[in-house]
C-alpha positions, -999 to +999 in steps of 0.1 A: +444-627+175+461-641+207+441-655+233+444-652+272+435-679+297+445-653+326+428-625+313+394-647+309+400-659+341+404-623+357+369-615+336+353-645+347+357-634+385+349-599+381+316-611+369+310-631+395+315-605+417+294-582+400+268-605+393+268-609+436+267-573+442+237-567+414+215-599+437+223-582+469+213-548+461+185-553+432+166-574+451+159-561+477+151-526+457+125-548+438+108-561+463+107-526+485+098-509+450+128-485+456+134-461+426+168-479+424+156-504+411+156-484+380+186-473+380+208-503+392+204-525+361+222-492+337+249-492+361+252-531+366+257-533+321+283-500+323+303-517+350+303-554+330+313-535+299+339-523+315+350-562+328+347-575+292+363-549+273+335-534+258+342-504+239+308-485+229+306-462+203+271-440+198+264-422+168+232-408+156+200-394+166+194-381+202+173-410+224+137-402+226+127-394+263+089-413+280+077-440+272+088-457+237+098-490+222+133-494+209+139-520+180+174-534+174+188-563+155+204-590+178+237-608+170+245-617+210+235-620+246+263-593+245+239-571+228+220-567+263+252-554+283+256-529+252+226-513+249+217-515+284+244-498+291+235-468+267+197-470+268+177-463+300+149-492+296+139-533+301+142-557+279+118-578+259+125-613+260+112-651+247+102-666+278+126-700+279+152-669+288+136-670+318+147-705+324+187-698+317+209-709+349+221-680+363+215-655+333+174-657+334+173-647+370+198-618+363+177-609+336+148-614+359+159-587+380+166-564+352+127-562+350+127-584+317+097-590+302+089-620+288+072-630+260+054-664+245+052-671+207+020-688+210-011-671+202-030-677+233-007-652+256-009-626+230-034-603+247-023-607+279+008-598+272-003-572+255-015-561+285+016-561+306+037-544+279+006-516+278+009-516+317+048-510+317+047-484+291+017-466+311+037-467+340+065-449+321+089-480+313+106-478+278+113-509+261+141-528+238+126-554+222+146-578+191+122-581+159+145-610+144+131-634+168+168-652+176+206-638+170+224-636+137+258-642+127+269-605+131+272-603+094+237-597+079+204-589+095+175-619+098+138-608+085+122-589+112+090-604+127+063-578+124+038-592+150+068-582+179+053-549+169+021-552+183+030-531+217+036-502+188-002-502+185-007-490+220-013-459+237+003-438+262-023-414+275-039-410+243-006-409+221+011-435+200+042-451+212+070-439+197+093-464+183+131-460+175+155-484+156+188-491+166+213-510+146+239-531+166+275-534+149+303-556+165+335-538+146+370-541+160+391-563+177+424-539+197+414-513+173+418-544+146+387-542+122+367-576+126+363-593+095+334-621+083+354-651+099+360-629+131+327-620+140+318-649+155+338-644+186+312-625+196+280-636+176+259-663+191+238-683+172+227-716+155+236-746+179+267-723+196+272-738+234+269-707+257+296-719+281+326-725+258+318-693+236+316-672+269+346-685+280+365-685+250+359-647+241+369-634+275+401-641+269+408-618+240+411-580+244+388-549+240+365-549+212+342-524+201+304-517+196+293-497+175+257-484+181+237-462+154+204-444+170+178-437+141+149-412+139+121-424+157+083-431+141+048-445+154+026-468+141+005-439+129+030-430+099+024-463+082-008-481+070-001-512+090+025-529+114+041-545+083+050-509+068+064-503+098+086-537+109+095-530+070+107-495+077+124-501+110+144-532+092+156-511+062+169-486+087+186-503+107+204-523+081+214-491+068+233-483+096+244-519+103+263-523+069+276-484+072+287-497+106+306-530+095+320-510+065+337-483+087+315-457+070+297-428+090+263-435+087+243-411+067+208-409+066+184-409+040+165-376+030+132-401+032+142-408+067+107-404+085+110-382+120+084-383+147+078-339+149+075-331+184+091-360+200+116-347+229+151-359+231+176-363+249 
């Protein structure tokens, strides 16, 4: 695959740009508590996938409308601009994110929450997730805990589904998977030694792995939307980070394989959920 220093360099400055128009405008909304605030970040992702030559595809179920949680597996910071871009709702995020030049404010004014892996913040944050749900946010939170290499899912972490144990005016929160596929190249399929172009993880420097994949041309996403579930159709939060992994590593491999995903007869559905 041939690489373009023009063409990152083009990127590079159409994100810039962008990145300026998203601090002059969501700011401001933010702090006036506009309703576009809401609808700025959605717009903001659609118009960087178009500056990195993100192609997304979306196959599955319908996305749940309200308040919900959606669970996908993470490969890379890429995997914000993807499904933000497709899914109306804030992320869920470990709290050093916050700390990221440049990127943790950005993600700051997407309405990010974030999250500490110590013990101590659990309830409170608790709290703020049941407060953003209440007032009608819908989450995306990561159960791996960190990225993958884009070729195999990492364990989930069931205590990330501890906001599935809330309530939403006396209902449980409904939570849908998502699998996350990075799959072609120019319409080039992306094979095990590829997929790191765009993966990030282990000890990968952000700057020279940015830089170094916007110079190569479109790729595509592939994103599979699963039935959704609550808490409620499981005996504990284990049975359900279990369930929600299986699934979406279902329609991860179908994804990397080129296969249609198909899904199980067993496949739990939440009756009465409304979609969209």
């Amino acid at each position: 695959m041939k690489r373009s220093t023009s063409l990152a360099s083009l990127r590079a400055l159409g994100l810039l740009g962008l990145a300026a128009f998203i601090v002059v405008t969501q700011r401001p909304a933010l702090a006036f508590g506009l309703k576009a605030s809401k609808w700025l970040p959605p717009l903001w992702h659609r118009m960087c996938r178009r500056i990195l030559g993100m192609e997304v595809t979306v196959s599955g179920k319908p996305l749940i409308e309200g308040p919900a949680l959606f669970v996908a597996n993470h490969i890379s910071y890429l995997d914000v601009t993807a499904l933000g871009s497709v899914v109306d709702a804030c992320f869920v995020s470990r709290a050093d994110v916050r700390d990221w030049p440049i990127f943790g404010y950005l993600s700051t004014l997407q309405r990010t929450i974030y999250v500490e892996r110590r013990p101590r913040y659990a309830r409170q944050q608790m709290l703020e997730l049941a407060d953003r749900l209440a007032g009608g946010d819908r989450l995306i939170l990561f159960p791996e805990g960190t990225s993958s290499d884009g070729n195999s899912i990492l364990p989930f972490k069931s205590t990330l589904f501890g906001a599935a144990e809330l309530k939403v005016d006396g209902r449980a929160v409904p939570v849908q998977p998502i699998s996350v596929a990075y799959t072609r190249l120019d319409g080039v399929p992306l094979g095990r030694h590829l997929r790191p172009l765009y993966a990030w993880y282990g000890d990968m420097d952000f700057a020279s792995h940015f830089w170094c994949l916007l110079g190569y041309g479109r790729f595509r996403v592939d994103i599979v939307i699963h039935d959704p579930v609550t808490l409620d159709d499981f005996t504990s939060r284990k049975e359900l980070s279990r369930h929600c992994e299986r699934t979406i590593v279902r329609g991860f491999s179908d994804a990397i394989s080129g296969k249609p995903f198909q899904p199980p007869p067993s496949t739990l559905a939440l009756s009465g959920t409304s979609t969209a």
